[in-house]
C-alpha positions in Angstrom: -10.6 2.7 -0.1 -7.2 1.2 0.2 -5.5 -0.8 -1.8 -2.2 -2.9 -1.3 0.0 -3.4 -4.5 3.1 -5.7 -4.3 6.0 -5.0 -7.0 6.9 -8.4 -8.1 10.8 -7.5 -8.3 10.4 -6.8 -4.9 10.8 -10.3 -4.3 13.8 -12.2 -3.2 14.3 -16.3 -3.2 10.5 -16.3 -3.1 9.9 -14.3 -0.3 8.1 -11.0 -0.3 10.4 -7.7 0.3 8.3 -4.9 -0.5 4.8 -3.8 -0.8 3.1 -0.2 -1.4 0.1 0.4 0.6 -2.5 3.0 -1.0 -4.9 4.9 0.3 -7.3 6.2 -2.8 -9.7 8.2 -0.6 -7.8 11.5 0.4 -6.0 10.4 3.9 -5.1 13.0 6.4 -1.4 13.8 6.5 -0.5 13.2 9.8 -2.8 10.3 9.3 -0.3 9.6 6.4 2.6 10.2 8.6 1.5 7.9 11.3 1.0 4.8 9.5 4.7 5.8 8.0 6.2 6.1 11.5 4.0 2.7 12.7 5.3 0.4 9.5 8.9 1.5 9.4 9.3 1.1 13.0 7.1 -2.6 12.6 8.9 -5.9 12.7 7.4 -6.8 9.3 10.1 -9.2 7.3 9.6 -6.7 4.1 9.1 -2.8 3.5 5.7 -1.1 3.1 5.7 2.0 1.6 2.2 4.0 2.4 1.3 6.4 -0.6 -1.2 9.0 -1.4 -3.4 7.7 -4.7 -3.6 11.4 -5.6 0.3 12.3 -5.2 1.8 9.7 -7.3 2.2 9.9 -11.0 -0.4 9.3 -13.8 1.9 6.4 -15.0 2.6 4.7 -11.9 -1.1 4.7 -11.1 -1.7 3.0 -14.4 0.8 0.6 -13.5 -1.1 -0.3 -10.2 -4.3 0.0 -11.9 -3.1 -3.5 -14.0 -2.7 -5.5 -10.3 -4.0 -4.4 -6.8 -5.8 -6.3 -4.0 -8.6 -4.0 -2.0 -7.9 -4.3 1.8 -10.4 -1.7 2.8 -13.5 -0.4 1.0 -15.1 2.8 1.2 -17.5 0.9 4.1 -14.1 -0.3 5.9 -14.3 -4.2 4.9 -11.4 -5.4 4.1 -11.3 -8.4 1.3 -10.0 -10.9 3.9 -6.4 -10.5 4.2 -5.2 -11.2 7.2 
C-alpha cells in the first residue's frame, strides 16, 4: 500500500508545496531510490519526499496515521487521484 500525506504548513498562498509519499509495504531500496531520483528531477510545482513506513519514527507515523489519502492498495488500485 501507499499512501500520500500532505503537511498542511507545507502550503504557501494556497498552493501546495510539499507532500510525503509512503510506501507501507516494505519497497525495495533501489526501488526507493528511483522514485527519489524520478520526483526530484520532476517538474512538479512542489516537493515530494518518498519514505519508507517502517524507517520513520513511531511519532511521526502517528502523526500521518491522523490524515493520509491511499493512492495504491495492496491490489495496486489507486483511490482516484489523478
Amino acid at each position: 500500500m501507499c499512501i500520500i500525506y500532505h503537511i498542511t504548513v507545507g502550503r504557501q498562498n494556497g498552493k501546495l508545496t510539499e507532500v510525503s509519499l509512503i510506501g507501507k509495504d516494505k519497497i525495495d531500496w533501489r526501488r526507493m531510490e528511483a522514485l527519489k531520483d524520478n520526483f526530484s528531477e520532476s517538474d512538479l510545482p512542489f516537493m515530494v519526499d518518498v519514505l519508507d513506513w517502517h524507517a520513520i519514527s513511531e511519532h511521526f507515523r502517528q502523526v500521518i496515521d491522523t490524515q493520509y489519502e491511499v493512492i495504491i492498495t495492496d491490489q495496486g488500485e489507486g483511490s482516484g487521484l489523478g
